[in-house]
C-alpha positions as a Markdown table, in Angstrom:
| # | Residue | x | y | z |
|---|---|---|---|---|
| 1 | Unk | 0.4 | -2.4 | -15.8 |
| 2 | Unk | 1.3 | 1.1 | -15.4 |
| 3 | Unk | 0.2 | 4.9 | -15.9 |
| 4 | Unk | 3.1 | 7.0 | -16.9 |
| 5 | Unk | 4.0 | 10.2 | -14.2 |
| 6 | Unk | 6.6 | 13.1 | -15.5 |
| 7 | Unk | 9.6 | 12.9 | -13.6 |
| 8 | Unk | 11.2 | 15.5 | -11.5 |
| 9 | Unk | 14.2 | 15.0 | -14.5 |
| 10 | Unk | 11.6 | 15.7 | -17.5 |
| 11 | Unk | 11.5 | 12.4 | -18.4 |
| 12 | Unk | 8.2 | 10.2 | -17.9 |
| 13 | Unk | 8.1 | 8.0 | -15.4 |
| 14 | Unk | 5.9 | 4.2 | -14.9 |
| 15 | Unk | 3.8 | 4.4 | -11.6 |
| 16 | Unk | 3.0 | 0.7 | -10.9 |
| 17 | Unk | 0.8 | 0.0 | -7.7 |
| 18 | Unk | 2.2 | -2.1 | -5.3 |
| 19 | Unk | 0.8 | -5.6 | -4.2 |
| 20 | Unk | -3.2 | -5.7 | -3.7 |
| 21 | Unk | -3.0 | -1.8 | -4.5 |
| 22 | Unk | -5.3 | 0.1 | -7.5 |
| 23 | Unk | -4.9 | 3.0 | -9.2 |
| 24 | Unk | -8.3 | 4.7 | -9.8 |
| 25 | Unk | -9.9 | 8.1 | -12.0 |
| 26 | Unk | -12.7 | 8.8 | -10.3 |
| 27 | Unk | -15.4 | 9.2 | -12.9 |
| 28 | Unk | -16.9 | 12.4 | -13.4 |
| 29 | Unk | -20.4 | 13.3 | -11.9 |
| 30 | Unk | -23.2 | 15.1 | -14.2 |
| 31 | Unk | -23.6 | 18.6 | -13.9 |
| 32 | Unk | -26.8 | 19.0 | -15.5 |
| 33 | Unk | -30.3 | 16.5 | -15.2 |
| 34 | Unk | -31.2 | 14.8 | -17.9 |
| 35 | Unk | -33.6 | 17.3 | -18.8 |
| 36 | Unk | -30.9 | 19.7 | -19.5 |
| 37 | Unk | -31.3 | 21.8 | -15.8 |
| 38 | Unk | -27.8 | 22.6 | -14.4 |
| 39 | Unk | -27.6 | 21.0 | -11.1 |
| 40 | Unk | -26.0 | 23.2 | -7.9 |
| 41 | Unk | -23.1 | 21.7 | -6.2 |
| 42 | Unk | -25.4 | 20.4 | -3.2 |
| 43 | Unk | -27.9 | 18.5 | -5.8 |
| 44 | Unk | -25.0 | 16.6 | -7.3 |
| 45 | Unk | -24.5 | 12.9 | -6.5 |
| 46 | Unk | -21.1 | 12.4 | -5.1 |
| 47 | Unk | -18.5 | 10.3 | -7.3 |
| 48 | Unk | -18.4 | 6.2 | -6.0 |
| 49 | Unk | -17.6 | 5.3 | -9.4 |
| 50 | Unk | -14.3 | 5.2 | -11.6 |
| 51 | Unk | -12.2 | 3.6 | -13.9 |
| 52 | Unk | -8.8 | 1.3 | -12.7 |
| 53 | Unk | -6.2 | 3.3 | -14.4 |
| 54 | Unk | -3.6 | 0.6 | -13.1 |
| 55 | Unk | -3.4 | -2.4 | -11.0 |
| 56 | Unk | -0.8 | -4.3 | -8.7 |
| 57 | Unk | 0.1 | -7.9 | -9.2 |
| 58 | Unk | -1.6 | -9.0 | -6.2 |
| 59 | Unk | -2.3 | -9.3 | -2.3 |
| 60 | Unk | 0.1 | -11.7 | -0.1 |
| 61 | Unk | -1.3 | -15.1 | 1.1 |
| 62 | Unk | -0.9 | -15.0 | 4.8 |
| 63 | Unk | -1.1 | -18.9 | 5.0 |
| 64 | Unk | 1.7 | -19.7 | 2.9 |
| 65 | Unk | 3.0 | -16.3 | 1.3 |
| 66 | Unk | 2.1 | -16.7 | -2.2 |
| 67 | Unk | 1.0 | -14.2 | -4.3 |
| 68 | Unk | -3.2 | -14.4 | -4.4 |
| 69 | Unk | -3.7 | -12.5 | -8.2 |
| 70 | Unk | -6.2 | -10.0 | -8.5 |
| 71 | Unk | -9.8 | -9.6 | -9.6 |
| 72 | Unk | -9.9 | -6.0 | -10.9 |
| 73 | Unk | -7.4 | -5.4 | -13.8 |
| 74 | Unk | -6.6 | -2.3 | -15.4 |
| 75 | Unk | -9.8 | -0.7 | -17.6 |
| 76 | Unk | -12.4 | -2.0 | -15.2 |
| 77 | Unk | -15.5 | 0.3 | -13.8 |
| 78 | Unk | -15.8 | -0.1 | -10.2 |
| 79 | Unk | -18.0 | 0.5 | -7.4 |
| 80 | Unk | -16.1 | 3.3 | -4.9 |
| 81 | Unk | -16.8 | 3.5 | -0.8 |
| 82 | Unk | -18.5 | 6.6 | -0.4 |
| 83 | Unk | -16.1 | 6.4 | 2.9 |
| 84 | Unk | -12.7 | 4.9 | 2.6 |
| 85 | Unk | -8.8 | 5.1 | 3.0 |
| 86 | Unk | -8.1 | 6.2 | -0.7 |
| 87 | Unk | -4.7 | 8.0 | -1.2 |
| 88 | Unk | -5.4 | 10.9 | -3.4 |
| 89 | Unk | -2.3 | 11.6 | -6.2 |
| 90 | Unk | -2.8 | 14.6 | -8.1 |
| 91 | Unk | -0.7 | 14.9 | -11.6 |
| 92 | Unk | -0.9 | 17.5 | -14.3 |
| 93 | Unk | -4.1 | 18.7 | -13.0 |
| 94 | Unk | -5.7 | 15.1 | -13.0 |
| 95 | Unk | -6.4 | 13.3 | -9.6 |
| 96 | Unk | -5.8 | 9.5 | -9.4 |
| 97 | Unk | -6.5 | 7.8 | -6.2 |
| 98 | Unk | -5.2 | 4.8 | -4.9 |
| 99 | Unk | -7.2 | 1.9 | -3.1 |
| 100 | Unk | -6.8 | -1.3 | -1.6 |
| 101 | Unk | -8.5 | -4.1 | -3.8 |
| 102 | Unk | -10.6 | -4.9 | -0.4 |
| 103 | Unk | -11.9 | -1.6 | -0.3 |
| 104 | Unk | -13.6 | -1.9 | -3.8 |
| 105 | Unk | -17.5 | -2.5 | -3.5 |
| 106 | Unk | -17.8 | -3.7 | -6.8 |
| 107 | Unk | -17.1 | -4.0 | -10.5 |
| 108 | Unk | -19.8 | -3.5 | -13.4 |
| 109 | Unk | -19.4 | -6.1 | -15.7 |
């Protein structure tokens, strides 16, 4: 499964991660407490959550080569490092960020 780019030739394109690779929007952190106070940029909580936009078919066995499938699929909530190796992919405005399924901390369920 895929999230569809525009092309460079105006026509949209299917971005497809590759092997154990995830395609992820971040999820957007609250701007104001629950009691209705705006929050300044240094009370916010930083974003380790977000939503797989896309997912690859899976990781390489190193064994025997065989595909091992994955255990995140597309429309899943996951748990983000707070430090990691994301690739950051910016489109119309929107940034998507790509991850390694081992980098994932978690999914909510």
């Amino acid at each position: 499964m895929g999230v569809s780019v525009g092309g460079r030739m105006g026509g949209a394109r299917k971005l497809v991660p590759l092997l154990d690779r995830l395609l992820v929007r971040k999820v957007e952190v609250a701007t104001k407490s629950k009691g209705g106070i705006l929050l300044p940029d240094s009370g916010k909580a930083k974003a380790l959550e977000g939503v797989v936009v896309a997912a690859g078919p899976g990781g390489r066995s190193p064994s025997d080569g065989s595909v091992v499938p994955m255990t995140v699929k597309a429309g899943d909530t996951v748990v983000l490092p707070e430090w990691g190796s994301a690739t950051k992919i910016e489109h119309d405005g929107e940034e998507l960020f790509v991850y390694r399924e081992s980098d994932i901390v978690g999914v909510y369920k």
